[in-house]
FIFILUM-611165 format. One line per 2 residues: number of its first residue (from 1); for each residue x, y, z of N, C-alpha, C. Coordinates in pm, whole numbers, m for minus. Each point is the difference from the previous one (the first is absolute). Layout:
<pts>
NUM> X Y Z X Y Z X Y Z  ...
</pts>
This chain:
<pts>
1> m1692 m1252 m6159 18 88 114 128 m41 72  100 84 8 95 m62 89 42 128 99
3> m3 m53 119 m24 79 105 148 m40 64  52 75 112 144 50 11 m6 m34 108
5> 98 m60 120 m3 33 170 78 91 3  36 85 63 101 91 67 m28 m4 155
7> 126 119 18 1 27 160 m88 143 m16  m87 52 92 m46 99 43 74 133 91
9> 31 57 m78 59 128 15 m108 129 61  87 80 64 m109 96 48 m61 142 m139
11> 96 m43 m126 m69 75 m123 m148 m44 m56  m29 m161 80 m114 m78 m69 m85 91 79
13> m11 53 150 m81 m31 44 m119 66 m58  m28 133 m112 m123 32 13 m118 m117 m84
15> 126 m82 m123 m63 m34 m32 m75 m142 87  80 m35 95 m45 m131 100 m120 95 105
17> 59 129 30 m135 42 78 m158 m57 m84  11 62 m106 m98 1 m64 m92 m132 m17
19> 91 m99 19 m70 m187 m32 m52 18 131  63 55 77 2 m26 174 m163 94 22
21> m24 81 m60 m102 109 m2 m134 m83 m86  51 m71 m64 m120 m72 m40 m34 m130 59
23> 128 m74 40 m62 m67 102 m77 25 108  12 127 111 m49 62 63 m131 54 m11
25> m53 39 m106 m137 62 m61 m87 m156 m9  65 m137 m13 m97 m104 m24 m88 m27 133
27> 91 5 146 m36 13 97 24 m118 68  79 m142 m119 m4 m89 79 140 m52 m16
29> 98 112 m17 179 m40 m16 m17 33 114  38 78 102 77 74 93 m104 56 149
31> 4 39 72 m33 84 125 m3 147 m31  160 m10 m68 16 164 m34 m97 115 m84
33> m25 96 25 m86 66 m59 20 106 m104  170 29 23 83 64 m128 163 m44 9
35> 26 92 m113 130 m103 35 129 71 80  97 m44 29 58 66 107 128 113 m88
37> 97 83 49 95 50 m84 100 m98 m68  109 m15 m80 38 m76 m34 147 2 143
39> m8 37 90 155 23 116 m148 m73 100  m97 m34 m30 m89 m61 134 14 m128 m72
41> m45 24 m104 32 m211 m61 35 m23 16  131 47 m45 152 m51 4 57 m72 155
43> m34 96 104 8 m14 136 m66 m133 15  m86 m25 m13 m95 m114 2 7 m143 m38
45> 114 m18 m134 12 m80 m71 141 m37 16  33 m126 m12 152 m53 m12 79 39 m91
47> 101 56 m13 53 31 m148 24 m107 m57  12 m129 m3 57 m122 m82 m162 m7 m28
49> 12 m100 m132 m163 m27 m12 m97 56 m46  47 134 m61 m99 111 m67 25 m27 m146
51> m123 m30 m86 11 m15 m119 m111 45 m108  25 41 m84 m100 58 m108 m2 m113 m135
53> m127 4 m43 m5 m61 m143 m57 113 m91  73 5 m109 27 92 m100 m73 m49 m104
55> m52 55 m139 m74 m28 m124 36 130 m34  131 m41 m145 13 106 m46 30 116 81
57> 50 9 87 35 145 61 m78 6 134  m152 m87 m2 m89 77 87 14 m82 118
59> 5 47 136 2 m111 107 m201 m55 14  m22 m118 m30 m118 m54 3 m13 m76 134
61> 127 m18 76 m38 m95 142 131 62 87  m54 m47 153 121 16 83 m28 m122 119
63> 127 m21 88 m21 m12 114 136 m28 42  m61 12 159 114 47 86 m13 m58 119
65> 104 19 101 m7 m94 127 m24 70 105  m48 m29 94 m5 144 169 53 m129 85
67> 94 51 63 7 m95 163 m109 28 55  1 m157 74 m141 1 118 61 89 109
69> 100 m26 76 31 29 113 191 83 m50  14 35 134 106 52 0 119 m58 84
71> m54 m84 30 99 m91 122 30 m155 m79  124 18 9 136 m78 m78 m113 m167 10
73> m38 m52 72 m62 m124 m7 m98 m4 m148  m82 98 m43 m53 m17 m111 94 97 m167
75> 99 1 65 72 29 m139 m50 m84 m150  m50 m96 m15 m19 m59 m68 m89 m52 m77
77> m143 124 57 m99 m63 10 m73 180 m52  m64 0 m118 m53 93 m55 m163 20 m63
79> m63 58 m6 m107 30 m60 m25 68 m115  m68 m53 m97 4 26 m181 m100 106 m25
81> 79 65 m92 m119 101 m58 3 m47 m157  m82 m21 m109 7 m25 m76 m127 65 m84
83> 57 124 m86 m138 72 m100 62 m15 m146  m163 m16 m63 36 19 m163 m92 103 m37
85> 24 25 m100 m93 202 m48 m119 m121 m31  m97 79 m32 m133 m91 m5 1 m22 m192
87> 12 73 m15 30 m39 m126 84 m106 m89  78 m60 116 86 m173 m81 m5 m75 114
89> m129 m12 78 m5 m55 109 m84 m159 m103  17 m129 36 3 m113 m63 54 m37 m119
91> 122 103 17 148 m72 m117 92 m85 49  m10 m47 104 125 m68 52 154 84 87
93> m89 191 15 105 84 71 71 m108 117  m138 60 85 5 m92 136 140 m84 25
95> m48 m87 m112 39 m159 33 171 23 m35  10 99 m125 160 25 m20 100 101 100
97> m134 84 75 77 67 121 38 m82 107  m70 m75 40 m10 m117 102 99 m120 12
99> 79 m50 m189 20 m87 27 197 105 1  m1 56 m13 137 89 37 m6 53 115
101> m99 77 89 5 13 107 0 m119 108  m25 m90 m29 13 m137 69 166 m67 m41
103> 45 14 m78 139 m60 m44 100 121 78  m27 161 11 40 86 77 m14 m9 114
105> m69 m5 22 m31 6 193 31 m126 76  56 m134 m88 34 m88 40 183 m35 m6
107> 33 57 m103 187 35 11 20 110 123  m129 136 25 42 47 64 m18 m24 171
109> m5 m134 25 m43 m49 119 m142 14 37  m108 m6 m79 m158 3 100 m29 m115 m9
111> m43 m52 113 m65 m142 29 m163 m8 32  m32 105 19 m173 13 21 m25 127 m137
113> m109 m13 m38 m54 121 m109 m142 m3 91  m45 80 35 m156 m5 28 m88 133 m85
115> m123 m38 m11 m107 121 m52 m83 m21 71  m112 161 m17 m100 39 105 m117 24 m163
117> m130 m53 m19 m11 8 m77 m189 m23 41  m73 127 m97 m106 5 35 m40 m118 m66
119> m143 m70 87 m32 m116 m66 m66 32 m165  m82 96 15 m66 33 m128 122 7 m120
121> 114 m23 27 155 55 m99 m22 m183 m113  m82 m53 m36 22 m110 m37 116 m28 m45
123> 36 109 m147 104 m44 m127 143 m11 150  19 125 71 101 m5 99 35 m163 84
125> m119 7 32 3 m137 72 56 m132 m88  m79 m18 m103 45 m118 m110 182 5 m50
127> m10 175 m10 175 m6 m1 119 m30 130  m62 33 33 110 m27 170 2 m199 m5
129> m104 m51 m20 m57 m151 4 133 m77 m76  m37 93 m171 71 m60 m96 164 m4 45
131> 47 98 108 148 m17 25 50 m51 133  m86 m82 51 m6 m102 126 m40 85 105
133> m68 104 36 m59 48 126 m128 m83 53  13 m25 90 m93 m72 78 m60 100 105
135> m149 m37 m15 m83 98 89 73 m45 168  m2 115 45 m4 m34 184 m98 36 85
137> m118 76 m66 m95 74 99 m43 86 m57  m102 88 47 m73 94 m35 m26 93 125
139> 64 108 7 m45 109 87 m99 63 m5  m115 8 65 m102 m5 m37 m32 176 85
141> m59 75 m125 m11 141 77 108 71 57  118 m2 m62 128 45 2 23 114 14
143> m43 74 m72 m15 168 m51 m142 62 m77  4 114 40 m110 48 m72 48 103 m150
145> m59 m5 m101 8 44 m141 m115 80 m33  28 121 m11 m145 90 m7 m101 m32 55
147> 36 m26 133 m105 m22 110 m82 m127 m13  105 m88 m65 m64 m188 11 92 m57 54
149> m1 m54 156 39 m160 m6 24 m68 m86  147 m47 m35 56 m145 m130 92 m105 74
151> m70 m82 m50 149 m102 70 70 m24 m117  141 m44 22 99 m40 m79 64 m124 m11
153> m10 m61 m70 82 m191 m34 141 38 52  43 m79 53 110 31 63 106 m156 m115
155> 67 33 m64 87 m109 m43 91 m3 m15  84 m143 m13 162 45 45 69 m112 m115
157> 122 7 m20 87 m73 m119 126 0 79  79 m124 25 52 m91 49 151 0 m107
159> 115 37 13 89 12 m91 41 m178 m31  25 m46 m113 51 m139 16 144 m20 m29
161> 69 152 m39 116 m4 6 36 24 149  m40 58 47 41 50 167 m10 m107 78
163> m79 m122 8 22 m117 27 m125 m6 120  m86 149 m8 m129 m34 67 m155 m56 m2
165> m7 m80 m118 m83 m72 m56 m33 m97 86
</pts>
């Protein structure tokens, strides 16, 4: 199996909607309840930092960066989205999107990475672990998801090139 990184273009997106649509249907990726247009993502997301993994042609994983804030003090400091189609989910996608989006987001100046991540998300959780995120908390009853209360692991990754370790 040899799987590809690229940059994420706005031609990927139906096929990245679609991972994004099945993450969404599990109930325990996201808040969101469909997915947004591809000019609302886009809005949403950093342009540096968007990446697809490919098999043969097909995009099988993505992820991408959102600023927390909009005020110049957290320039540097982003929140991860990271999906694989369910179908090559415990191949090692993850871990090959992750370890390029981490070598990216660190030339391109981020010194904090954080995720919001339902606790029930195990495999999610174990991956964020495997690339130095350290839990900070748990928001407990955060949002409601088809009319349930969830809290979310709140965890964060520490750049060691940026010199905030």
């Amino acid at each position: 199996m040899h799987v590809t990184i690229q940059k994420m273009r706005n031609e990927h997106w139906d096929q990245v909607m679609k991972i994004y649509l099945d993450g969404i249907a599990t109930g325990n990726a996201t808040f969101q309840t469909e997915a947004p247009s591809w000019e609302e993502w886009d809005a949403g997301h950093t342009f540096q930092c968007r990446l697809i993994a490919t098999l043969e042609g097909v995009i099988v994983g993505w992820t991408a960066l959102s600023p927390i804030s909009n005020r110049c003090v957290y320039e540097g400091v982003a929140e991860v989205s990271v999906y694989v189609s369910p179908e090559y989910k415990g191949r090692g996608i993850g871990k090959l999107l992750y370890q390029d989006l981490i070598r990216e987001s660190e030339e391109k100046g981020y010194w904090t990475l954080q995720a919001s991540i339902f606790p029930e998300n195990r495999a999610s959780l174990n991956l964020h672990k495997q690339f130095g995120f350290r839990k900070v908390g748990i928001r407990q009853r955060i949002g409601k998801l088809n009319g349930v209360w969830r809290d979310v692991v709140l965890l964060e990754r520490r750049s060691k090139v940026q010199g905030n370790n």
